[in-house]
C-alpha positions in Angstrom: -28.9 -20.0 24.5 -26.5 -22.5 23.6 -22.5 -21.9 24.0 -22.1 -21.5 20.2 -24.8 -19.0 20.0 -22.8 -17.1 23.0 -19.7 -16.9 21.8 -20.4 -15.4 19.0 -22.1 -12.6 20.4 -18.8 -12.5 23.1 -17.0 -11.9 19.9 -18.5 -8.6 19.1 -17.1 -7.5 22.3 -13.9 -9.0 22.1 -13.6 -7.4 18.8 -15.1 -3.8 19.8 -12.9 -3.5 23.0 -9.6 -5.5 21.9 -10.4 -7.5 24.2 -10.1 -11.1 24.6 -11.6 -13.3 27.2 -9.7 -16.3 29.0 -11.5 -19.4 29.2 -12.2 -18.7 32.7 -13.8 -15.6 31.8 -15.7 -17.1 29.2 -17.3 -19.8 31.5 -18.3 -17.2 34.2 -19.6 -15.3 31.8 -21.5 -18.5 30.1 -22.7 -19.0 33.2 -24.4 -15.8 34.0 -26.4 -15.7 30.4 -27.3 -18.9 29.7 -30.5 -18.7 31.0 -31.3 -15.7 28.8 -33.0 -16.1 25.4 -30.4 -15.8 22.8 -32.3 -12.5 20.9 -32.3 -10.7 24.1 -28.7 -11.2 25.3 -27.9 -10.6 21.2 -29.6 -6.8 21.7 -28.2 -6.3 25.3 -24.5 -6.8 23.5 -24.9 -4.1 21.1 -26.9 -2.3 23.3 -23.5 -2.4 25.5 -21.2 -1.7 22.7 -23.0 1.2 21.6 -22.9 2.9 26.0 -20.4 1.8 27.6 -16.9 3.1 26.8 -14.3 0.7 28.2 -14.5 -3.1 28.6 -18.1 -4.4 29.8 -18.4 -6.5 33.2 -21.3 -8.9 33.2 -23.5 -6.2 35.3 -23.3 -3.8 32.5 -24.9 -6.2 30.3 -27.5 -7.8 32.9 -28.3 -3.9 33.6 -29.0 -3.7 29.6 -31.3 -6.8 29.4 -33.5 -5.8 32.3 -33.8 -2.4 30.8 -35.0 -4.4 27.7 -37.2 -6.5 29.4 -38.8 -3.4 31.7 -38.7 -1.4 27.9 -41.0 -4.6 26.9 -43.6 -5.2 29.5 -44.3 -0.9 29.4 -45.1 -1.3 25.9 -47.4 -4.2 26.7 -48.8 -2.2 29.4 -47.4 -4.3 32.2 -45.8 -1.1 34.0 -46.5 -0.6 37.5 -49.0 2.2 37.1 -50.8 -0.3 35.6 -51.0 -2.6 38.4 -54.4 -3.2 40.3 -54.0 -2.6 44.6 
């Protein structure tokens, strides 16, 4: 994900919680999602907006994409029931 891609999604929350980030904030943030496809932190975002009540921290939104991600591999049948010993 590239930082234009981010921001804007980091709009949607600065917009649904009044909120608005320093630059500081921004970077750290950045920092911890940069990695992560841009659909998936997208989803996590609303995902967030949609739960949680007051302002998100970045573990309330990392919680959200590996929720996704184990929502994902069950439906491919990569659960751990699944899993040959």
């Amino acid at each position: 994900m590239n930082k234009q891609e981010f921001y804007e999604d980091m709009q949607k929350i600065q917009i649904a919680y009044s909120k608005e980030f320093n630059k500081d904030e921004l970077r750290l943030w950045f920092k911890e999602f940069m990695t992560v496809d841009k659909a998936e932190f997208e989803k996590a975002i609303d995902k967030t907006i949609k739960e949680i009540k007051f302002t998100p921290k970045i573990a309330d939104v990392r919680a959200r994409i590996i929720n996704l991600r184990r929502t994902r591999a069950n439906i491919f049948g990569f659960n751990e029931s699944t899993k040959k010993e």
